[in-house]
C-alpha positions in Angstrom: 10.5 4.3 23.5 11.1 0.4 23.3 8.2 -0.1 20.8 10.3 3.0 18.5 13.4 1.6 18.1 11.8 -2.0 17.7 9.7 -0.8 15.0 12.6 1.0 13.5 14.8 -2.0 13.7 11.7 -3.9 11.6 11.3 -1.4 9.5 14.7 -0.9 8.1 15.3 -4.7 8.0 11.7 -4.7 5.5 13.7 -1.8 3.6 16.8 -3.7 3.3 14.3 -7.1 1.7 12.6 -4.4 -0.6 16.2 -3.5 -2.4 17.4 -7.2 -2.5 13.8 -7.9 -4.2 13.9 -5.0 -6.6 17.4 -6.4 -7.7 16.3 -9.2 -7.8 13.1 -8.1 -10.1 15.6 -6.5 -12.4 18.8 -9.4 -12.2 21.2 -7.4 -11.0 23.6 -9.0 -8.3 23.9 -12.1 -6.4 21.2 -14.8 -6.8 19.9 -15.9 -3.1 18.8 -19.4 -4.6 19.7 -22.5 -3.3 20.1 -24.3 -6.8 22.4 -21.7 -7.7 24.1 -21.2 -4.7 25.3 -24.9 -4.4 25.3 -25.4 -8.1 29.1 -25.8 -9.4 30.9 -22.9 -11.7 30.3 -24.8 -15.0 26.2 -24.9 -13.9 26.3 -21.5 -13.1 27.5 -20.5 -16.4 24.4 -22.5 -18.5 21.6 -22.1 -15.8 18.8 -20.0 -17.2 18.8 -17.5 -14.2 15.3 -15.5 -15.0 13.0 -17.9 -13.2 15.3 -18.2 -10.3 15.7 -14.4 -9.7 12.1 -13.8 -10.0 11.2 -17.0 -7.2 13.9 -14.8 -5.1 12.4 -11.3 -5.4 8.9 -12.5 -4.2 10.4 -14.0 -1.8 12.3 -11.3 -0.5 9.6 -8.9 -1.3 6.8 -11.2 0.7 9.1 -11.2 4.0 10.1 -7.8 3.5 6.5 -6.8 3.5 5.8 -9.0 7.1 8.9 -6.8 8.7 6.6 -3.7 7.4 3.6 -5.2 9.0 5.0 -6.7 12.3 6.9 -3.0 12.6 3.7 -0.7 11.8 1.6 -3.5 14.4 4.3 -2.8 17.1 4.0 0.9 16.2 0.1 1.6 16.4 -0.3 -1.4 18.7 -2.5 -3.1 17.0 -2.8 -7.0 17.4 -5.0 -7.6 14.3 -2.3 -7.3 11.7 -0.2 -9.6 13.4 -3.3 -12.1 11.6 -1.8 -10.7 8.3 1.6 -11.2 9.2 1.3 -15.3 10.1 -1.2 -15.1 6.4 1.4 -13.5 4.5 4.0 -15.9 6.2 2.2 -18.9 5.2 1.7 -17.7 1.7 5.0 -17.3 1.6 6.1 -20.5 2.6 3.2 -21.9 0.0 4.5 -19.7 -2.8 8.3 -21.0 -2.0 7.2 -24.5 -2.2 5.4 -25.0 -5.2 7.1 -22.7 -7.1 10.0 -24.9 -6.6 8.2 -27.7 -7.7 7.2 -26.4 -10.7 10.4 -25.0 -11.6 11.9 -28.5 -11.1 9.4 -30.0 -13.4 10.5 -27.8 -16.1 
């Protein structure tokens, strides 16, 4: 019963990173990016926002699909998938970073 409502928990947590990344896909609402987040009203207003949404939805959509995975692992009991949880966290983490060194370049 502890492993359900765990699993649950994950699982509408993933849902919850799936809608901020399909927003996010289409620009629609706030912008979860550091640069514009602590960027001042008047940068706001000129920042080109498209490269910044899209960095944020695979972001959100790469951790909303490791809540998936941890909650269907915790569900069927399977240990293997927690491999593909840590890959697709370390992707992740890859894909935040140099995509944010690229974007600074430009």
């Amino acid at each position: 019963m502890k492993d359900i409502i765990t699993a649950c928990v994950l699982f509408f947590i993933s849902a919850g990173l799936f809608v901020i990344s399909f927003r996010s896909f289409h620009e629609k609402g706030f912008l979860f990016h550091n640069a514009y987040i602590y960027a001042s009203k008047q940068e706001r207003e000129r920042m080109i926002k498209k490269p910044y949404y899209r960095q944020s939805a695979i972001v959100f959509l790469l951790l909303g699909t490791v809540f998936a995975l941890n909650g269907t692992a915790i569900l069927l009991g399977t240990d293997w998938l927690f491999w593909l949880v840590g890959i697709t966290i370390a992707a992740t983490i890859v894909y935040a970073v140099i995509s944010s060194i690229v974007m600074e370049r430009r």
